[in-house]
C-alpha positions in Angstrom: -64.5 -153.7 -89.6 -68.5 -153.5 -89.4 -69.6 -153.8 -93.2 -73.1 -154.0 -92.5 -74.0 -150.8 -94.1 -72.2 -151.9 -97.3 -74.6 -153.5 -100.0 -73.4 -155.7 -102.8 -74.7 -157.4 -106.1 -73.2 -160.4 -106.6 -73.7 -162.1 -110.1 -72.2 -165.3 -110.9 -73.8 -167.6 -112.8 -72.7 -171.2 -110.6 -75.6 -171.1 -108.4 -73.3 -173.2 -105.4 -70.2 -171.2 -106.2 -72.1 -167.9 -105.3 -74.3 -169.4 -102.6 -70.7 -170.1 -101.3 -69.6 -166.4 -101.9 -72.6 -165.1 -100.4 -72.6 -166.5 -97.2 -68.5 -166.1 -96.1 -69.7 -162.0 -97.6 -72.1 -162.6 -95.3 -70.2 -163.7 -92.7 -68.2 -160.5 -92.3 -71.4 -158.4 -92.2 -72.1 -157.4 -96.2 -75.4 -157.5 -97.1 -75.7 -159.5 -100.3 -77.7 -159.7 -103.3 -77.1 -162.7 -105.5 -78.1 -163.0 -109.1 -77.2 -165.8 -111.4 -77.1 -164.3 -114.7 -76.5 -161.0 -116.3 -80.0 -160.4 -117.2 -81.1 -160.8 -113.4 -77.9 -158.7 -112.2 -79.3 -155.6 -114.3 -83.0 -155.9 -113.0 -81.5 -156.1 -109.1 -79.1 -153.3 -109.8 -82.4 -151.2 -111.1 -84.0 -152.0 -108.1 -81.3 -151.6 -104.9 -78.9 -149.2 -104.1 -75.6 -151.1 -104.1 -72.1 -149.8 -102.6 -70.1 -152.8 -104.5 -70.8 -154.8 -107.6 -68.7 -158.4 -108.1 -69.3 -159.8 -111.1 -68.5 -162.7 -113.0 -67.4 -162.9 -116.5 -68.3 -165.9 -118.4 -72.4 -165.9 -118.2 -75.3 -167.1 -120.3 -78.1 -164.3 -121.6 -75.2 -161.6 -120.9 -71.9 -161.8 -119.8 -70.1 -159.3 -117.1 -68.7 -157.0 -119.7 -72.5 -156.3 -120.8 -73.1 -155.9 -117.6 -70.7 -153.1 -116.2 -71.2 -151.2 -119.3 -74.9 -151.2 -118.9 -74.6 -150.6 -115.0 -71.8 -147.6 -115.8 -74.5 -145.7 -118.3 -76.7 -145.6 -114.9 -74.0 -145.1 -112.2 -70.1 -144.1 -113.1 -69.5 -144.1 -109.0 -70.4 -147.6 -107.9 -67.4 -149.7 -107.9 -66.9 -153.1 -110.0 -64.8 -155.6 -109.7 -64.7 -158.8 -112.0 -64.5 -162.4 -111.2 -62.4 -163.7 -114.7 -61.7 -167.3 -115.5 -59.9 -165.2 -118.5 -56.0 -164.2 -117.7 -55.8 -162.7 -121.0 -54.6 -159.2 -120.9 -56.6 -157.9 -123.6 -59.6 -159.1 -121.3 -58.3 -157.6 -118.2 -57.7 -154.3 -119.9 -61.0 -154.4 -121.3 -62.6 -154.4 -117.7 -60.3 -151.8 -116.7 -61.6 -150.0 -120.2 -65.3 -150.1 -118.9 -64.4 -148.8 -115.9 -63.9 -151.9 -113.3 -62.1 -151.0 -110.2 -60.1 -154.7 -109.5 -60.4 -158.3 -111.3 -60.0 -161.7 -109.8 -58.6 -164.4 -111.9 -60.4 -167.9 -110.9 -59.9 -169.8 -109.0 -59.3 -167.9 -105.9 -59.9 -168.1 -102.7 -62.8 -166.1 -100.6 -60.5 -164.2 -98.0 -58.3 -162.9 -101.6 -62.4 -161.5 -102.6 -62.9 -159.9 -99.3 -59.6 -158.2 -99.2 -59.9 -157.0 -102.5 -63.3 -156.0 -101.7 -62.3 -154.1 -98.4 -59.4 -152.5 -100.3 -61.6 -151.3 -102.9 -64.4 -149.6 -100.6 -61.2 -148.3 -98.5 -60.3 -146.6 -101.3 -63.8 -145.3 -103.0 -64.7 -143.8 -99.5 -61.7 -142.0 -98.5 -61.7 -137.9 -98.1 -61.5 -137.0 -101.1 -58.1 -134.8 -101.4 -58.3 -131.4 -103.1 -55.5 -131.9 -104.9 -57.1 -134.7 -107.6 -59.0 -131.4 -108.5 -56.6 -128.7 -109.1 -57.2 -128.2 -113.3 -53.9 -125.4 -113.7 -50.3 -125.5 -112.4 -47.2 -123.3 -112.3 -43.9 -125.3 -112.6 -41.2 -122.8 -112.4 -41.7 -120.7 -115.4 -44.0 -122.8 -117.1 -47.8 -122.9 -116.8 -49.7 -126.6 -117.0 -53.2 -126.8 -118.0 -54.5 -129.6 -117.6 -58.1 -130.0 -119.1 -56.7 -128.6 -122.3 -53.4 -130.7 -122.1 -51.3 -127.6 -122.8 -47.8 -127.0 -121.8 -46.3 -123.3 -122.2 -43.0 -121.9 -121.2 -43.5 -118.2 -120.3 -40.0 -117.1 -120.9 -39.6 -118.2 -124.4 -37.8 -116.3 -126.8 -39.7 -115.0 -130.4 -38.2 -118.3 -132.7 -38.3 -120.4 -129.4 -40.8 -123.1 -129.8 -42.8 -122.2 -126.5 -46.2 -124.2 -125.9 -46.5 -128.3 -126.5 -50.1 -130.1 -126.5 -49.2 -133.4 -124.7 -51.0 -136.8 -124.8 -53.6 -137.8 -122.4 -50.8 -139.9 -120.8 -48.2 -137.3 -120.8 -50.8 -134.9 -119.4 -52.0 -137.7 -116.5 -48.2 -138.1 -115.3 -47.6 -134.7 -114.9 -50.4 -133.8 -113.4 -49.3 -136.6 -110.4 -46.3 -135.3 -110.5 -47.7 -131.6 -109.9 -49.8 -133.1 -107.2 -46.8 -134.6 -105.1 -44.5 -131.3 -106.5 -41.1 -131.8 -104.4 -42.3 -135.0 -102.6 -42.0 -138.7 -104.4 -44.8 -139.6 -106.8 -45.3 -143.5 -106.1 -44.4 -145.3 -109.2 -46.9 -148.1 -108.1 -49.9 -145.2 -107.7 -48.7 -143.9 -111.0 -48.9 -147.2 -112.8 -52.1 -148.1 -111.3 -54.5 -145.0 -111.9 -52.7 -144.4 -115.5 -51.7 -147.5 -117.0 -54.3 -149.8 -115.1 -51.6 -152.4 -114.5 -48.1 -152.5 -112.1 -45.5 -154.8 -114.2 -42.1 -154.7 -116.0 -43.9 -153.7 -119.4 -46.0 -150.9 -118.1 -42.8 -149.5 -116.0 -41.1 -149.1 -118.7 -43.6 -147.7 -120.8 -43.8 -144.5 -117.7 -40.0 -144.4 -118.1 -40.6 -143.2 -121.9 -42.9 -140.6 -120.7 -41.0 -139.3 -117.7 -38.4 -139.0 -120.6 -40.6 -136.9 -122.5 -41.9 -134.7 -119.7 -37.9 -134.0 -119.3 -37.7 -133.0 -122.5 -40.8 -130.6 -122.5 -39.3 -129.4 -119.3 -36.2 -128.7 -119.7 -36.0 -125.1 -120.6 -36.2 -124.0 -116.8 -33.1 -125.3 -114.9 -34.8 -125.1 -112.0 -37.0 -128.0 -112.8 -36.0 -131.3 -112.8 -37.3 -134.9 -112.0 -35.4 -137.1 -110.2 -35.8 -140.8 -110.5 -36.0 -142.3 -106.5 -34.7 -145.6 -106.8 -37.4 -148.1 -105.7 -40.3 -146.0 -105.0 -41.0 -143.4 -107.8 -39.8 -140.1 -109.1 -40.0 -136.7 -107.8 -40.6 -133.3 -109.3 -38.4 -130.7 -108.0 -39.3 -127.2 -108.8 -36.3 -124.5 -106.7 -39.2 -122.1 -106.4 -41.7 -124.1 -104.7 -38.8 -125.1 -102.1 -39.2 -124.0 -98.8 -36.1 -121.5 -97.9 -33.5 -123.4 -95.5 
């Protein structure tokens, strides 16, 4: 993989420890900026056009959280990811919260960085697919829109409750789902792009929404959503079904 038209800012306030990180970056063709405190991490960001930011958490003057917020009011493309000695979850979800792409829990090892770091530009700079853009769905006889987070059954009757507002993540789920209609959603995508995090707490958290999006849905019994053991769910919609 030739990286050497990838630039990153690298802040971390342990001058050796990101001399270190610089030069095995380096080593794999990134061209690398290090700063050693938030302060100096703005004023390079201001000054170079940067593909990846990596930044550290704990700093004096300001600290990574500063940071990412400050860089995300100029740029809400360029991917972060955090370097944490903090495992707490409220801190991880906080990054996630400011719009960080990946964290690292310290101490870890430079390959873990430069996987991560592939993995994130991987994903960033893929062809984009027209589906993320879609805004309005018809599932069976309902109709989905999506920036209004409205749900409405078409073939209600006059005292039939017939339109639900759902909640951001209600709204988010099926809107995957209407993306991979009739195929298997991934429950690790699912997890990942909407709850920010991929554990037992989270999974079941998406199984009390997939329960609610049953509910909303059931009035057409041509819809249903299946659970696929291991891998996800799918949406089945009869009508969309190509004829055997």
């Amino acid at each position: 993989m030739a990286n050497a038209h990838y630039k990153i800012l690298l802040v971390e306030d342990d001058q050796n420890f990101g001399d270190v990180l610089r030069s095995y970056l380096e080593m794999h063709d990134y061209d690398v900026v290090l700063a050693t405190d938030g302060v100096l991490g703005l004023e390079a960001f201001k000054k170079g056009n940067f593909d990846l930011c990596v930044f550290d958490v704990m700093m004096p003057r300001k600290d990574g959280f500063t940071l990412a917020k400050e860089i995300r009011e100029r740029n809400q493309e360029v991917p972060i990811i955090f370097l944490t000695a903090k495992t707490m979850k409220d801190d991880v979800l906080n990054g996630f919260k400011i719009g960080a792409d990946d964290y690292i829990s310290k101490p870890f090892n430079s390959e873990e960085l430069l996987l991560r770091i592939q993995a994130v530009l991987k994903r960033v700079n893929k062809t984009a697919d027209p589906r993320d853009d879609q805004r309005e769905y018809t599932i069976g006889k309902y109709h989905f829109n999506y920036p209004l987070r409205i749900l409405t059954f078409s073939d209600a009757k006059p005292d039939e409750e017939s339109q639900w507002k759902l909640s951001p993540k209600e709204a988010e789920l099926l809107k995957m789902f209407c993306k991979y209609v009739n195929d298997v959603t991934p429950r690790s995508e699912a997890l990942t792009k909407i709850w920010h995090e991929d554990n037992y707490f989270t999974a079941r958290s998406m199984d009390v929404f997939v329960t609610k999006l049953r509910k909303y849905l059931a009035k057409d019994s041509g819809i249903e959503i299946v659970n696929i053991h291991g891998n996800g769910f799918q949406l089945l919609v009869k009508d969309l079904m190509p004829e055997r």
